[in-house]
TIVEXBA-261456 format. One record per residue (C-alpha): residue in three letters; residue number from 1; x, y, z. Coordinates in steps of 0.02 Angstrom, whole numbers, plus 50000, padded with zeros to 5 digits. Each point is the difference from the previous one (the first is absolute). Example, Ala and Ser with C-alpha at 12.3 -4.5 7.8 and 13.67 -1.06 7.14 Angstrom:
<sites>
resn;resi;u;v;w
ALA;1;50615;49775;50390 .
SER;2;50069;50172;49967 .
</sites>
This chain:
<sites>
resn;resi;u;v;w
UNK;1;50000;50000;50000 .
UNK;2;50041;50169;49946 .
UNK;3;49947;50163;50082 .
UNK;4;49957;50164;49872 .
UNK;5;49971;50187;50022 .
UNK;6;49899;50077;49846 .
UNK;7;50019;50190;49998 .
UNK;8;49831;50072;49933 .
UNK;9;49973;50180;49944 .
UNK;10;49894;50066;50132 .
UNK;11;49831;49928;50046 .
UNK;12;49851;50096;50004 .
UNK;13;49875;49911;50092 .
UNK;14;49948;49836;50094 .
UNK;15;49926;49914;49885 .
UNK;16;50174;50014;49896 .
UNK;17;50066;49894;50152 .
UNK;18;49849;49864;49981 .
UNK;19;50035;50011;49815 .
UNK;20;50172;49967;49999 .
UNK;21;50007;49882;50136 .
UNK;22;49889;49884;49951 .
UNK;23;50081;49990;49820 .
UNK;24;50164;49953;50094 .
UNK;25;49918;49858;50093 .
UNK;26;49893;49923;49858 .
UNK;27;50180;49969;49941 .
UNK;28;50056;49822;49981 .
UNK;29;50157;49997;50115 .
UNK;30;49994;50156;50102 .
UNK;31;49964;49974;50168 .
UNK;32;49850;50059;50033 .
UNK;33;49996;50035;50190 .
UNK;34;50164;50099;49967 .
UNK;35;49916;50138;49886 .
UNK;36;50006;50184;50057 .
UNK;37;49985;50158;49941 .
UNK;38;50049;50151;50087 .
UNK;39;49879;50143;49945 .
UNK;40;50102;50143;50072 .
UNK;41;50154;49934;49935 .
UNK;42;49955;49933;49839 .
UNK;43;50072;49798;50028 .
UNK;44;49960;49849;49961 .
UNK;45;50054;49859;50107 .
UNK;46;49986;49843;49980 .
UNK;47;50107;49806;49982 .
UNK;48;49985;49863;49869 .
UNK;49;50071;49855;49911 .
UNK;50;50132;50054;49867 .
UNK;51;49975;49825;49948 .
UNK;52;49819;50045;49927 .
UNK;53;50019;50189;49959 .
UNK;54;50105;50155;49999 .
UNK;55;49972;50161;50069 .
UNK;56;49982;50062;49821 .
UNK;57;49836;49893;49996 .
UNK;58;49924;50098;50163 .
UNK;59;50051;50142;49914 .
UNK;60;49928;49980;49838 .
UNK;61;49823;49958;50097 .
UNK;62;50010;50164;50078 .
UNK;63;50041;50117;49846 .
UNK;64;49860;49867;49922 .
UNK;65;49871;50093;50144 .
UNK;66;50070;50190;49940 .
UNK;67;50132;50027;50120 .
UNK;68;50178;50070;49984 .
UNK;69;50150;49871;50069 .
UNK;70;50150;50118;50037 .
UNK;71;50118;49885;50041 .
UNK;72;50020;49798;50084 .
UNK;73;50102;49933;50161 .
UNK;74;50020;49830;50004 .
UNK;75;50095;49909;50166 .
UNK;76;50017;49818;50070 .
UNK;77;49892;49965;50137 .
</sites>
């Protein structure tokens, strides 16, 4: 398992959150219990499987849903 940090231009509202998060968890090896987003810091958090995806993949899902990915942090858990 693998731990990433998405950078997101800023959020403007909850429902971006819900949005966003659940997109991240319908995703075949992400972790779902492990998904976050920070709304005042513009983050998502979350582990997975780098057996089954990349973080390219969660990031593709979330320009997909209209939001801007700034940049990707990937770290061993």
């Amino acid at each position: 398992m693998k731990s990433a940090t998405i950078y997101l231009e800023t959020l403007t509202c909850p429902s971006c959150v819900q949005k966003i998060e659940s997109a991240a968890k319908a995703l075949d090896g992400v972790d779902a219990e492990s998904v976050k987003v920070l709304f005042n810091s513009s983050k998502l958090k979350f582990a997975f499987d780098e057996g089954k995806l990349a973080v390219e993949d969660v990031e593709k899902a979330i320009t997909a849903l209209g939001y801007e990915v700034k940049k990707s942090q990937v770290k061993d858990k």
